[in-house]
C-alpha positions in Angstrom: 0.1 -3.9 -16.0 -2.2 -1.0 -17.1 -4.9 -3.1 -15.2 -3.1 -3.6 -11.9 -1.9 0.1 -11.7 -5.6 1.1 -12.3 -7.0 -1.4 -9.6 -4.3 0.1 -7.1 -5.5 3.8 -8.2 -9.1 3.2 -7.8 -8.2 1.4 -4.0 -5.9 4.4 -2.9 -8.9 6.7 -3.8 -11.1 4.8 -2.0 -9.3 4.6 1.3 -8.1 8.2 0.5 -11.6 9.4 0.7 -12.8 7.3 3.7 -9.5 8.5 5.8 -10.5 12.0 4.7 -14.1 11.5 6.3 -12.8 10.3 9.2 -10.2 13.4 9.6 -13.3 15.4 8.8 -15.5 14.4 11.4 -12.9 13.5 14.2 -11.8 16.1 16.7 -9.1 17.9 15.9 -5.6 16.5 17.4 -7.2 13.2 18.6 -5.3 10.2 17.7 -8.4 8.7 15.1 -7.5 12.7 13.6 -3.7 11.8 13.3 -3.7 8.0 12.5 -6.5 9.0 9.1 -4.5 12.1 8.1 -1.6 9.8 7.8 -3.3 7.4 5.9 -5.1 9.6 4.0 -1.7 11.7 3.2 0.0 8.0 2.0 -3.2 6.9 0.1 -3.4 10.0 -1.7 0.3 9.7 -2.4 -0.2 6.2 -4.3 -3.7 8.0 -5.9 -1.1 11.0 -7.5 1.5 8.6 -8.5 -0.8 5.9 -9.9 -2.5 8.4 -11.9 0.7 9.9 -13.4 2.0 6.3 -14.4 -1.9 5.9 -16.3 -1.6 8.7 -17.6 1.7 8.2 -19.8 1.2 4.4 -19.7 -2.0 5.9 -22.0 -1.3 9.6 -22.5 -4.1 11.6 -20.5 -3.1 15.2 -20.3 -6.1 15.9 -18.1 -4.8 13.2 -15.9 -1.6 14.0 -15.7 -2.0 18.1 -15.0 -4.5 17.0 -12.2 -2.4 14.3 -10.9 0.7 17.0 -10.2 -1.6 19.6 -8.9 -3.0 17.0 -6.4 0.5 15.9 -5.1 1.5 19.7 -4.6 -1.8 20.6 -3.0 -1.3 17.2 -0.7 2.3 17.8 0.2 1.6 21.7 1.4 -0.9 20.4 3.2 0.8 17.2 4.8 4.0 20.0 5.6 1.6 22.4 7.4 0.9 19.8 9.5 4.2 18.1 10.5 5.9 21.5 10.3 4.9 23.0 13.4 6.8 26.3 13.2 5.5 26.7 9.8 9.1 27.7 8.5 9.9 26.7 4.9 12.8 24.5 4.0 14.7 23.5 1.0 11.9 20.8 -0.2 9.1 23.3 0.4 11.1 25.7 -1.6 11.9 23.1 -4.8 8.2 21.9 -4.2 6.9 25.7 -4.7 9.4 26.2 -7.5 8.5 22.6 -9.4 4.5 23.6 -9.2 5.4 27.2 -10.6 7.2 25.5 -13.4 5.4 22.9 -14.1 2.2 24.8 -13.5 3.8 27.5 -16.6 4.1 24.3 -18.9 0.4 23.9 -18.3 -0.9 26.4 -19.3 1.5 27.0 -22.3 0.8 23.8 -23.4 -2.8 24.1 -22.7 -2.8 27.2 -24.8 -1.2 25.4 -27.7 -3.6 22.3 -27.3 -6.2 25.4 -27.7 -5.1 27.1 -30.7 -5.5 23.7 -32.6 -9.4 23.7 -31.6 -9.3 21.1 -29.3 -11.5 22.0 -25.9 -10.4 19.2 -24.1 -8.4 18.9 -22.6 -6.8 22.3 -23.4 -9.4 23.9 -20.7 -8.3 21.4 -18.0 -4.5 22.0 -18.6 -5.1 25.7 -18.7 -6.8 26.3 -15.6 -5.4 23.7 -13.4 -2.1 25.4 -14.3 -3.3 28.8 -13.2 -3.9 27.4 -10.0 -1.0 25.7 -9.2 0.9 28.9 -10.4 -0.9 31.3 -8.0 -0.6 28.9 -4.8 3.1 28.6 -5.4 3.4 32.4 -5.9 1.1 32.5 -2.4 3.4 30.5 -0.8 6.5 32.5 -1.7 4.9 35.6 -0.6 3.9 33.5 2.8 7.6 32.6 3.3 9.0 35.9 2.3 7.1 37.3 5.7 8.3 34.6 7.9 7.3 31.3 9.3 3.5 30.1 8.6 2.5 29.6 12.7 -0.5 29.0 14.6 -4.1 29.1 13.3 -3.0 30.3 9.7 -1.2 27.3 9.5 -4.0 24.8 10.5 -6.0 26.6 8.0 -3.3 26.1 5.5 -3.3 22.6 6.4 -6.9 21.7 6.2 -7.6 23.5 3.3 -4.9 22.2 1.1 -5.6 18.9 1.9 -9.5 19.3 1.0 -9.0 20.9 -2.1 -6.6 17.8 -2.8 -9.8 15.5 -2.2 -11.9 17.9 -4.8 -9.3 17.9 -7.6 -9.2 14.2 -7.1 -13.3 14.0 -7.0 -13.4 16.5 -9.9 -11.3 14.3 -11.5 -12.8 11.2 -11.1 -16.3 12.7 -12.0 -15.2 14.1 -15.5 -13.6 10.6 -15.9 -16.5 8.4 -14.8 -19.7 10.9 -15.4 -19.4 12.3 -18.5 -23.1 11.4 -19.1 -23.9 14.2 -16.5 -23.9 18.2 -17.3 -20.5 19.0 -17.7 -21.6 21.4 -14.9 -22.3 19.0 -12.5 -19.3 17.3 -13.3 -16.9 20.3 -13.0 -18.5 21.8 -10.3 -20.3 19.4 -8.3 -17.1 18.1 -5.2 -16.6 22.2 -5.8 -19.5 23.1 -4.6 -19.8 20.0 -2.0 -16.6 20.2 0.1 -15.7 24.2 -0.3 -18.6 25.1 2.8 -16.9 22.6 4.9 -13.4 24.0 4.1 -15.1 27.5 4.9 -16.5 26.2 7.7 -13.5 24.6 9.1 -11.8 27.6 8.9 -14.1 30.3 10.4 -14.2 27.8 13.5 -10.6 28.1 13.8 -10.5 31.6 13.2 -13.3 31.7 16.3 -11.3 29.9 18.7 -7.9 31.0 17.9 -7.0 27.0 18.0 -3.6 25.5 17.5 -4.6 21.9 17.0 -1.7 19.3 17.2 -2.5 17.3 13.7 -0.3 15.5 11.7 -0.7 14.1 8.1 
């Protein structure tokens, strides 16, 4: 069973990251755009619950704080998309609250993990936690102001569903490349992908653009 699950995971990441390419380098609102964020919103669905059922199958707290933080980053993203007034609703809300609690339990637990002298994967817990509390908290401040419209909300779209794909190439590096310098490993789909996010987003900050993607 472990072995299937695994196979599936590893297949959903593939096609996850290939879809992602292909959203990448298509123009914006064309149908190849649309048709690869869906598929890439689905695959990377099956990549965050795949990796949650490894990771209790055979307990992986790294794997299981990055799996959560994926899905939340993934779902704000895929929302920004298909919600085109940008207004929040009840499963946004429960979403931002679940990654604020969850995201708590992290680092608490990280910082338990951490008092026993155990690095890793204390570190992981810890600051994936911190993460996913201070997006949530950005989010409620977002909705407290009104309905996330227009060019923000691309933005907020684009770059929640890139920093999905690092977490799940960070991942997958500290996983399969421990022989590399941790640095490399931590930081490497960091310091790959975060130009073309800021890239992405100073062109649509240039043009003022509205495009009509979906995930």
């Amino acid at each position: 069973m472990f072995n299937i699950i695994l196979f599936a995971h590893i297949t959903a990441g593939a096609i996850a990251l290939a879809s992602a390419g292909v959203a990448v380098l298509s123009r914006k609102g064309a149908s190849a755009h649309r048709r690869s964020g869906r598929i890439y919103a689905l695959a990377m669905l099956a990549v965050g619950v795949s990796a949650i059922v490894l990771g209790l199958l055979r307990f992986n707290a790294f794997l299981l704080a990055i799996s959560l933080f994926t899905l939340y980053l993934v779902f704000t993203g895929w929302r920004a998309a298909m919600v085109r007034s940008g207004a929040a609703g009840k499963l946004d809300r429960a979403a931002g609250l679940g990654m604020a609690l969850i995201g708590t339990g992290m680092i608490g637990w990280g910082l338990f993990i951490l008092s026993t002298g155990e690095f890793h994967p204390s570190i992981a817990l810890i600051v994936f936690g911190m993460i996913g509390v201070t997006l949530s908290s950005v989010d409620w401040r977002h909705w407290k102001r009104g309905p996330i419209a227009g060019t923000p909300r691309i933005a907020r779209h684009l770059s929640r569903m890139l920093a999905g794909t690092i977490a799940t190439l960070t991942a997958t590096a500290v996983v399969n490349l421990g022989h590399l310098p941790s640095i490399v490993v931590w930081l490497g789909p960091t310091v790959l992908l975060t130009p073309v996010i800021a890239w992405w987003t100073a062109k649509l900050d240039r043009s003022g653009s509205q495009c009509g993607v979906s995930g």
